[in-house]
PDB file of N, CA, C and O in Angstrom:
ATOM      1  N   UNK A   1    -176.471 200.159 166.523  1.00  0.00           N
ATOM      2  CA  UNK A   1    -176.432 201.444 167.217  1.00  0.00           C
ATOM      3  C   UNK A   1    -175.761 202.457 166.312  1.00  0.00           C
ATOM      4  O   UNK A   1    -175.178 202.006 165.326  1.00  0.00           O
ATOM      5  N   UNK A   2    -175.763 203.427 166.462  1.00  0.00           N
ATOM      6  CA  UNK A   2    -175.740 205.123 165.379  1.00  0.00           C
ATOM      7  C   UNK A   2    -175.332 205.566 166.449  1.00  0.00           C
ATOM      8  O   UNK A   2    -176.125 205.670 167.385  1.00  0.00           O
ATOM      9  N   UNK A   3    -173.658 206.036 166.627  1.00  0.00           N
ATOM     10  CA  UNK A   3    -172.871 206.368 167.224  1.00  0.00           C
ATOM     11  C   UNK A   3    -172.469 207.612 166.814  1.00  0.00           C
ATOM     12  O   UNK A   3    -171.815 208.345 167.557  1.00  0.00           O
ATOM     13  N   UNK A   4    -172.787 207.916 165.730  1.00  0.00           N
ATOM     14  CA  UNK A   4    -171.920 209.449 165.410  1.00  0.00           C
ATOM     15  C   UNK A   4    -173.335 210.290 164.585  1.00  0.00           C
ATOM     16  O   UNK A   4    -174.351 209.603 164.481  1.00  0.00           O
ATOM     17  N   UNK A   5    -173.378 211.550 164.093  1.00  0.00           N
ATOM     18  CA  UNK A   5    -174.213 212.340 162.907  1.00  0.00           C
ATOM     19  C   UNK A   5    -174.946 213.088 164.202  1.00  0.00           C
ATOM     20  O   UNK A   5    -174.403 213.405 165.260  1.00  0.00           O
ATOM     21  N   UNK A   6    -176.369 213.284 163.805  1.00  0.00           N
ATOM     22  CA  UNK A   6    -177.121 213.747 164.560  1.00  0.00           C
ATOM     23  C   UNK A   6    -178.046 213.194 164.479  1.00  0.00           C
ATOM     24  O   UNK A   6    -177.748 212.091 164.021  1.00  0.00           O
ATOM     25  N   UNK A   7    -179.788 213.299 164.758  1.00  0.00           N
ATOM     26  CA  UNK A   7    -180.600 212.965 164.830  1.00  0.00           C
ATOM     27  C   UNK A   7    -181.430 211.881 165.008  1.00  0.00           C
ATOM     28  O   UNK A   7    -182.230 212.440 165.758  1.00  0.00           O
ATOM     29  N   UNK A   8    -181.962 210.487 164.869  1.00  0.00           N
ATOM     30  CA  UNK A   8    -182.939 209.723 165.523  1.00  0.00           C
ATOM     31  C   UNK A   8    -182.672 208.918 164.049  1.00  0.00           C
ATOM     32  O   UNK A   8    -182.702 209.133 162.837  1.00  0.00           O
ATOM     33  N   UNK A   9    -182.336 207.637 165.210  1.00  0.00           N
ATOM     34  CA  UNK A   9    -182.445 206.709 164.115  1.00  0.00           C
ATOM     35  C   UNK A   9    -183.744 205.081 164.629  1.00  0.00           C
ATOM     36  O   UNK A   9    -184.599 205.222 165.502  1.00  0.00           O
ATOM     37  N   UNK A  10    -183.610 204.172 164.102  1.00  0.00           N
ATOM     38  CA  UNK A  10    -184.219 202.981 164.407  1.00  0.00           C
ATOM     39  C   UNK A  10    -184.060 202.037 163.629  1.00  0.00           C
ATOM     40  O   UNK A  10    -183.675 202.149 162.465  1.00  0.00           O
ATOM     41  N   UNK A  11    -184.367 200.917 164.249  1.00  0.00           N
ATOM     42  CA  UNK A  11    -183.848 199.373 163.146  1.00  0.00           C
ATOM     43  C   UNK A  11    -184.893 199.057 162.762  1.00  0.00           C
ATOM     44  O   UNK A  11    -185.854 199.468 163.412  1.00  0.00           O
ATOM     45  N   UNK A  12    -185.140 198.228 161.592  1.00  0.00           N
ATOM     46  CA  UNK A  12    -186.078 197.508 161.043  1.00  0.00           C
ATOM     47  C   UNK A  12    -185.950 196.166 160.512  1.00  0.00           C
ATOM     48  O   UNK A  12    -184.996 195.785 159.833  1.00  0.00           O
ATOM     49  N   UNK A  13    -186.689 195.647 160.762  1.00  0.00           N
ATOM     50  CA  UNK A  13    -186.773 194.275 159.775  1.00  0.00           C
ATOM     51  C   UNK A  13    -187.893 193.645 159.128  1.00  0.00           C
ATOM     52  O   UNK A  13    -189.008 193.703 159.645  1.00  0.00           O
ATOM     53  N   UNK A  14    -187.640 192.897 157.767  1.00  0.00           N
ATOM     54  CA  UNK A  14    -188.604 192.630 156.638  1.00  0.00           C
ATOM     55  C   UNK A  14    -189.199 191.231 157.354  1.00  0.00           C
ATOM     56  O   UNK A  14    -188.233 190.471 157.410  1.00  0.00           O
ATOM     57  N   UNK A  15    -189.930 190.820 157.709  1.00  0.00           N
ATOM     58  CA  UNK A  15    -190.612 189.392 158.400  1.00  0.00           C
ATOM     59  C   UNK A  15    -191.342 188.759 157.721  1.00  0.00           C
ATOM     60  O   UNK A  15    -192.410 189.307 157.450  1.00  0.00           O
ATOM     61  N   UNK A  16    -191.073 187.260 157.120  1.00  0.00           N
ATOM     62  CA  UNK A  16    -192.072 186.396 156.240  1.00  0.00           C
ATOM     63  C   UNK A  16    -193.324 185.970 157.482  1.00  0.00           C
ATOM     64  O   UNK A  16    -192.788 186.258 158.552  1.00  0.00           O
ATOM     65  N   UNK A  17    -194.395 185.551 157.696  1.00  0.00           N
ATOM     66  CA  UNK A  17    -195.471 184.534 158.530  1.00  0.00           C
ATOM     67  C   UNK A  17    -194.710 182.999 157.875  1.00  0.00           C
ATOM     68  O   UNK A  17    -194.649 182.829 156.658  1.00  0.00           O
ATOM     69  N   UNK A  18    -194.256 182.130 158.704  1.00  0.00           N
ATOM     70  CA  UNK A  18    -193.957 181.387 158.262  1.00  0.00           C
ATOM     71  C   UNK A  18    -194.851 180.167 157.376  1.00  0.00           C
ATOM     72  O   UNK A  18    -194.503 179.345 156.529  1.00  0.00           O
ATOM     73  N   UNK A  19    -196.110 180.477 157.992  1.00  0.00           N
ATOM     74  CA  UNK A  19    -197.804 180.198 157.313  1.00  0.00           C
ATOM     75  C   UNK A  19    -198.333 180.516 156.015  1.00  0.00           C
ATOM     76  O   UNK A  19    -198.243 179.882 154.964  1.00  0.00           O
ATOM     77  N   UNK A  20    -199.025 181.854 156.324  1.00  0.00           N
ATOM     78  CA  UNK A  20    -199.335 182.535 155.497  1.00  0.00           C
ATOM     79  C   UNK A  20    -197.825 183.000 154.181  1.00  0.00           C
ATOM     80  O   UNK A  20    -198.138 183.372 153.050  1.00  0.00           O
ATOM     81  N   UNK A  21    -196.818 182.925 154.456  1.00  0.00           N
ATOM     82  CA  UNK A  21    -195.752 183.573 153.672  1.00  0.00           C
ATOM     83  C   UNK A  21    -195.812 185.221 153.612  1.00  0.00           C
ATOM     84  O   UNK A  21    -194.863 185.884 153.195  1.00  0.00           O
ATOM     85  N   UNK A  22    -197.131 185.835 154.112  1.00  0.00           N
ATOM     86  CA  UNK A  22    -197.126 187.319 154.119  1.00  0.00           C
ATOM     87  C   UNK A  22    -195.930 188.215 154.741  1.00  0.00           C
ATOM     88  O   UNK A  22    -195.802 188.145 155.964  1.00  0.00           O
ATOM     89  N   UNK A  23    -195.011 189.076 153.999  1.00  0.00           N
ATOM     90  CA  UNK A  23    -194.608 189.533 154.695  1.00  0.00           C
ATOM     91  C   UNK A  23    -195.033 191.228 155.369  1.00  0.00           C
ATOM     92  O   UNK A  23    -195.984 191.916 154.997  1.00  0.00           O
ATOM     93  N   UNK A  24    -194.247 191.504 156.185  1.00  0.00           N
ATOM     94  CA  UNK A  24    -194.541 192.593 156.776  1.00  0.00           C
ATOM     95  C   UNK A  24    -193.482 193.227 157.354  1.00  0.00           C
ATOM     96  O   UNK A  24    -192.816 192.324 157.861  1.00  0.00           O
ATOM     97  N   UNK A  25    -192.827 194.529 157.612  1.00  0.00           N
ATOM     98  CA  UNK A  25    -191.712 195.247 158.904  1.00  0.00           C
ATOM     99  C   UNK A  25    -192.310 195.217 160.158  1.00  0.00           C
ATOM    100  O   UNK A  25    -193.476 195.457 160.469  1.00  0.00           O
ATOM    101  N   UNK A  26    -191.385 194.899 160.814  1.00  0.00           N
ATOM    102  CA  UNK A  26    -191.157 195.316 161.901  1.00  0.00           C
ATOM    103  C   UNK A  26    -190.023 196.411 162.715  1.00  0.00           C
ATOM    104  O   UNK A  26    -188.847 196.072 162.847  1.00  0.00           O
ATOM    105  N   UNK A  27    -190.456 197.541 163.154  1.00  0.00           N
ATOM    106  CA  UNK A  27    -189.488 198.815 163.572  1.00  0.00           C
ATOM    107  C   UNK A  27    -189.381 198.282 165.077  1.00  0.00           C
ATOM    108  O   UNK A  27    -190.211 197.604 165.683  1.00  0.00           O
ATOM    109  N   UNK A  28    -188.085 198.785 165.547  1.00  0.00           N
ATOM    110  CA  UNK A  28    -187.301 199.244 166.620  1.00  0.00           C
ATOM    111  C   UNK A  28    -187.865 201.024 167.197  1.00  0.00           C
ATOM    112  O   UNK A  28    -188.263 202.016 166.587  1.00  0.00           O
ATOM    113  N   UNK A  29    -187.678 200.775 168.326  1.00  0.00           N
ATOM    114  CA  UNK A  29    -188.451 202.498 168.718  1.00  0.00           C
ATOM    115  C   UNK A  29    -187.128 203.242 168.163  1.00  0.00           C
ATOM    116  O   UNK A  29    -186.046 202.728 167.880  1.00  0.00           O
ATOM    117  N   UNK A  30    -187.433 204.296 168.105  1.00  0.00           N
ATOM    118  CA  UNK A  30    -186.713 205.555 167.613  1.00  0.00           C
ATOM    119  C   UNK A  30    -185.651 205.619 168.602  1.00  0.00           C
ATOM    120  O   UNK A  30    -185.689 204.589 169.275  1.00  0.00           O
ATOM    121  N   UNK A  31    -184.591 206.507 169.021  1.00  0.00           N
ATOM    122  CA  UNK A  31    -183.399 206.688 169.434  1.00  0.00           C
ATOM    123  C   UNK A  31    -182.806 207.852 169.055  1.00  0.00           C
ATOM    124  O   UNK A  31    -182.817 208.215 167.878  1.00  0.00           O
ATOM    125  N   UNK A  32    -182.219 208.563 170.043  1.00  0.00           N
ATOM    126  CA  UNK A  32    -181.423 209.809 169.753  1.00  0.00           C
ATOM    127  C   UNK A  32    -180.116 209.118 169.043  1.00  0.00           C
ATOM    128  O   UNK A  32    -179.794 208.064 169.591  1.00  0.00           O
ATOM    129  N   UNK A  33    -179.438 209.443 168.114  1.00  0.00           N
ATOM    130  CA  UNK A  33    -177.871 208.950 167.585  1.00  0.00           C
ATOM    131  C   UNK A  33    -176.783 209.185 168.990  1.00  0.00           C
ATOM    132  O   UNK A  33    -176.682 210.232 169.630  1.00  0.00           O
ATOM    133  N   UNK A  34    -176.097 208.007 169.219  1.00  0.00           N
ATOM    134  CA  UNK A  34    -175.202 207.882 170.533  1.00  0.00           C
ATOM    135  C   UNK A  34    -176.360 207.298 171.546  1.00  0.00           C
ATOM    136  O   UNK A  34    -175.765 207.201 172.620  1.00  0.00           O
ATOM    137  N   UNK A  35    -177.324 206.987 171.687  1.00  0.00           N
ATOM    138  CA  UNK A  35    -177.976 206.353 172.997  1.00  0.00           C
ATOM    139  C   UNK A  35    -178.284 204.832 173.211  1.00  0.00           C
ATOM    140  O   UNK A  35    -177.359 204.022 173.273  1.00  0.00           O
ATOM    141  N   UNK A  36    -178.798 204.685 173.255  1.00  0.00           N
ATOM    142  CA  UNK A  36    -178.982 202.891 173.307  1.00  0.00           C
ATOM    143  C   UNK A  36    -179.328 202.665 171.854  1.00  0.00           C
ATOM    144  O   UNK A  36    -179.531 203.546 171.019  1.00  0.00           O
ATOM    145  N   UNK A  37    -179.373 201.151 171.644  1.00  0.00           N
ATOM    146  CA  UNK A  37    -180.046 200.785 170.069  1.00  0.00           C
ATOM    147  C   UNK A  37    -180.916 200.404 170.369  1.00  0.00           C
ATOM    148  O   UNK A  37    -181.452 199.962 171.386  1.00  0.00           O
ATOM    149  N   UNK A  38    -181.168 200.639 169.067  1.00  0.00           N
ATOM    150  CA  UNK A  38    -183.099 200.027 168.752  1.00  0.00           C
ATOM    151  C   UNK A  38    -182.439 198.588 168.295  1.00  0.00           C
ATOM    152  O   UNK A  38    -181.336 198.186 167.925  1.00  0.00           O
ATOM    153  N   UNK A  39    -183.824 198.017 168.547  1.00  0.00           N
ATOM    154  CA  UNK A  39    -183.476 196.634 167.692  1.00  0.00           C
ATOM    155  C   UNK A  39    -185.263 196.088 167.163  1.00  0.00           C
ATOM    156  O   UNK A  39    -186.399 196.197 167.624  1.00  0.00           O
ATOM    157  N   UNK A  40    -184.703 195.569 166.126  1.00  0.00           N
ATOM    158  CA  UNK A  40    -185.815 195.091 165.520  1.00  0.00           C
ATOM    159  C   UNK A  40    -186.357 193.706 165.181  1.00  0.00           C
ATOM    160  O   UNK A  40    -186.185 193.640 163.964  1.00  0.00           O
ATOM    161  N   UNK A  41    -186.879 192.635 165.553  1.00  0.00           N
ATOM    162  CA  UNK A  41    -187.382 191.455 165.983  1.00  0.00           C
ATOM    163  C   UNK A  41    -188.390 190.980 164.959  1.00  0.00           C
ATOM    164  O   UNK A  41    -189.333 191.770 164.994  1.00  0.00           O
ATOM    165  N   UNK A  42    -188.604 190.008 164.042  1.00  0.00           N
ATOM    166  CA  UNK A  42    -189.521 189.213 164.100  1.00  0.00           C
ATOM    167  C   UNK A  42    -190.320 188.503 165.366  1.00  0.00           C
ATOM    168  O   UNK A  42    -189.839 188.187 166.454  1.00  0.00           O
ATOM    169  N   UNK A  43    -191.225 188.399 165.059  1.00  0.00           N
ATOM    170  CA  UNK A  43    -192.515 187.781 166.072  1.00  0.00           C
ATOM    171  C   UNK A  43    -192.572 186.194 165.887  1.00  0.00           C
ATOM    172  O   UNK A  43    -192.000 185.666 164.932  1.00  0.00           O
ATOM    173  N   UNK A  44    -193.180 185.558 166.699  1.00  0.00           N
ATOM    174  CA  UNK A  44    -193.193 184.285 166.568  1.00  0.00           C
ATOM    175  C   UNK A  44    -193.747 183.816 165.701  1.00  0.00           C
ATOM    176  O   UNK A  44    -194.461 184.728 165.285  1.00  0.00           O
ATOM    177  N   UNK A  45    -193.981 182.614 164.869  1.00  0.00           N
ATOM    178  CA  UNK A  45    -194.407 182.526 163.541  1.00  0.00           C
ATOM    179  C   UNK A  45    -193.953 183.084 162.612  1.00  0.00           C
ATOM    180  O   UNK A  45    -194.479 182.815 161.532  1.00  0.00           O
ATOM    181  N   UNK A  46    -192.896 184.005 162.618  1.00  0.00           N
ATOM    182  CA  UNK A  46    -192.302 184.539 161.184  1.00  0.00           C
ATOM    183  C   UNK A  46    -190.465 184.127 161.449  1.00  0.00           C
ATOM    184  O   UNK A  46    -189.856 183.441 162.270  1.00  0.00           O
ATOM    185  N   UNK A  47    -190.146 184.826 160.467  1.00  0.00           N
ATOM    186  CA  UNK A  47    -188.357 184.805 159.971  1.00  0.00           C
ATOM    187  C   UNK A  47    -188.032 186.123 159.058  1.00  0.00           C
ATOM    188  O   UNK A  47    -188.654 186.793 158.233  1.00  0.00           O
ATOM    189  N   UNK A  48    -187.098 186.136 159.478  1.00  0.00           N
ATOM    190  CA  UNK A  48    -186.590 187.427 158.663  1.00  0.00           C
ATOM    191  C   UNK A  48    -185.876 186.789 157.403  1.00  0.00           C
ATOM    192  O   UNK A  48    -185.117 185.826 157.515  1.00  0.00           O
ATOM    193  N   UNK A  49    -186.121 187.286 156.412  1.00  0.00           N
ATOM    194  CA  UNK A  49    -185.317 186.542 154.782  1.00  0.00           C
ATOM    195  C   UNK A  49    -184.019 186.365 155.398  1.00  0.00           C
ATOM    196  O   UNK A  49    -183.814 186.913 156.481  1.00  0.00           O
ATOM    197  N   UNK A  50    -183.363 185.860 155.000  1.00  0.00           N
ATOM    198  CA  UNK A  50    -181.684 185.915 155.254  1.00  0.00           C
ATOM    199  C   UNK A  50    -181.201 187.001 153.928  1.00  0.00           C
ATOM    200  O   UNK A  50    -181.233 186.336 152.892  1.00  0.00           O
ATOM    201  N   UNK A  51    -180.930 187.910 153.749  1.00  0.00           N
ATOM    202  CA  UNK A  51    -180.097 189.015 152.683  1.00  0.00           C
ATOM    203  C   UNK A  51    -179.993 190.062 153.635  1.00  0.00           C
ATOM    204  O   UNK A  51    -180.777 190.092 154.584  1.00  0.00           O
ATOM    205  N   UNK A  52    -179.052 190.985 153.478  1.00  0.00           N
ATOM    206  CA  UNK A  52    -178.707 192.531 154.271  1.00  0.00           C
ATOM    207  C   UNK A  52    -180.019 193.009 153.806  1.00  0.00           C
ATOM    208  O   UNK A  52    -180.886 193.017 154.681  1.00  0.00           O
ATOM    209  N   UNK A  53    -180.392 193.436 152.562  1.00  0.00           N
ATOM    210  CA  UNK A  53    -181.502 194.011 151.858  1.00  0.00           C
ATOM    211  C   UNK A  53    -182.524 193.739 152.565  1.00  0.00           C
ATOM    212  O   UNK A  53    -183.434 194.412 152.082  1.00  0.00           O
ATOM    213  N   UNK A  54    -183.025 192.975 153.677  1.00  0.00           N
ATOM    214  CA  UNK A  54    -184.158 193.190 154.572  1.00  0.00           C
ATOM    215  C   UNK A  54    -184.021 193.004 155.931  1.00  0.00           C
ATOM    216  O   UNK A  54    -184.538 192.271 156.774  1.00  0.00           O
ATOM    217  N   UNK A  55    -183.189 193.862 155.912  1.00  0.00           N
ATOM    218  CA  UNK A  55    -182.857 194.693 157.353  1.00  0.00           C
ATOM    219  C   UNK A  55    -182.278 195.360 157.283  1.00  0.00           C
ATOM    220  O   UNK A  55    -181.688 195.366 156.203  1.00  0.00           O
ATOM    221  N   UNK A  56    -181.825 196.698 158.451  1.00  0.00           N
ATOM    222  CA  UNK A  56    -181.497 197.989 158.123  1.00  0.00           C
ATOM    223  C   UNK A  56    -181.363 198.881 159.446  1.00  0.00           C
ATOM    224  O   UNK A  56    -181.042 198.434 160.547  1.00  0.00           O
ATOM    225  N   UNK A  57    -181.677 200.276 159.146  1.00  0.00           N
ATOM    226  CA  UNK A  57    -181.684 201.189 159.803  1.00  0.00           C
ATOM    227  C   UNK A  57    -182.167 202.154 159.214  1.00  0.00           C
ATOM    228  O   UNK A  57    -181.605 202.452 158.159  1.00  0.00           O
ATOM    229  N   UNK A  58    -183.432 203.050 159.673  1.00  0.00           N
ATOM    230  CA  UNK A  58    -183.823 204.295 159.209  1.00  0.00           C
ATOM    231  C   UNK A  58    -183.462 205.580 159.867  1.00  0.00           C
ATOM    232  O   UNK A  58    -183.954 205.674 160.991  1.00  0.00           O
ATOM    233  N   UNK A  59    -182.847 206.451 159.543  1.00  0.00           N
ATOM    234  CA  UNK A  59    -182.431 207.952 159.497  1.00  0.00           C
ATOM    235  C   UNK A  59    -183.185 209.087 159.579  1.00  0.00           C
ATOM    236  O   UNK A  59    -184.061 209.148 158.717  1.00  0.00           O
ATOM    237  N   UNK A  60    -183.116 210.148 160.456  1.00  0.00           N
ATOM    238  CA  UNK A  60    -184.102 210.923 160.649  1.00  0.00           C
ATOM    239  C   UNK A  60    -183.236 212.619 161.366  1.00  0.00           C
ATOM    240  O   UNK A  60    -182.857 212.654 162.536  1.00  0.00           O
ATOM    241  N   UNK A  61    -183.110 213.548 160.642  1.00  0.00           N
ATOM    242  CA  UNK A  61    -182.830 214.378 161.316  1.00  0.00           C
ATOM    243  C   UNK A  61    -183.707 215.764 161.802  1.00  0.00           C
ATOM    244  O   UNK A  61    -183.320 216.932 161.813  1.00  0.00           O
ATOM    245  N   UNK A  62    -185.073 215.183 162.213  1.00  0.00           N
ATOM    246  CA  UNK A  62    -186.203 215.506 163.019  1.00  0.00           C
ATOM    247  C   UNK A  62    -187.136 214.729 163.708  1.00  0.00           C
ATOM    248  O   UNK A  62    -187.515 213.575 163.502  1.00  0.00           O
ATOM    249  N   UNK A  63    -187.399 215.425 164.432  1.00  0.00           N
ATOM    250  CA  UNK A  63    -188.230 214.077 165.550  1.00  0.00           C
ATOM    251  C   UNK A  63    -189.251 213.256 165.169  1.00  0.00           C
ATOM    252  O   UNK A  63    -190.227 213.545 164.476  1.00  0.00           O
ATOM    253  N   UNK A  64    -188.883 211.934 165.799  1.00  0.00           N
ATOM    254  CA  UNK A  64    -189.976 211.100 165.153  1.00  0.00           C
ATOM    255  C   UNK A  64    -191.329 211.198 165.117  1.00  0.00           C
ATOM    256  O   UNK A  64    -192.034 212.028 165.692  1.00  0.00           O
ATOM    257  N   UNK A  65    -191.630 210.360 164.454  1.00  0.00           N
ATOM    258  CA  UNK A  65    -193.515 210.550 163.853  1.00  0.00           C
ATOM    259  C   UNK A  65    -194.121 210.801 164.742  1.00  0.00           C
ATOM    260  O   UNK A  65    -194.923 211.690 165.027  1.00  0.00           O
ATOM    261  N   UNK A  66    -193.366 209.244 165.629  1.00  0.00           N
ATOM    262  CA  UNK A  66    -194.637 209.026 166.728  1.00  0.00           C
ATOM    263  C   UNK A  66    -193.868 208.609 168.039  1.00  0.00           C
ATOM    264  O   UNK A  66    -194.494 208.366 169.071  1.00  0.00           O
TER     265      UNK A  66
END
């Protein structure tokens, strides 16, 4: 959660297919900074790498895309 600044944030995470090995992100919905958190999930059949470096939070001080 993004408790202080301004603008719209969201979580992400880097996801292997535990199969295929393909990876791919997965985003958290957007969020005003101070409101609930986003959170961001692998799907069944995958894993998230274990390192900080693939997972996160993206920053935005205008409204989201979508």
């Amino acid at each position: 959660m993004c408790k202080s600044g301004s603008g719209y944030y969201r979580a992400w995470a880097r996801c292997t297919n535990t199969t295929t090995k393909k990876a791919t992100y997965r985003y958290g919905f957007w969020r005003g900074v101070g409101s609930i958190a986003s959170n961001a999930s692998c799907k069944k059949g995958e894993r998230i790498v274990s390192s900080s470096k693939h997972a996160g939070i993206t920053k935005t001080n205008y409204l989201p895309p979508y």
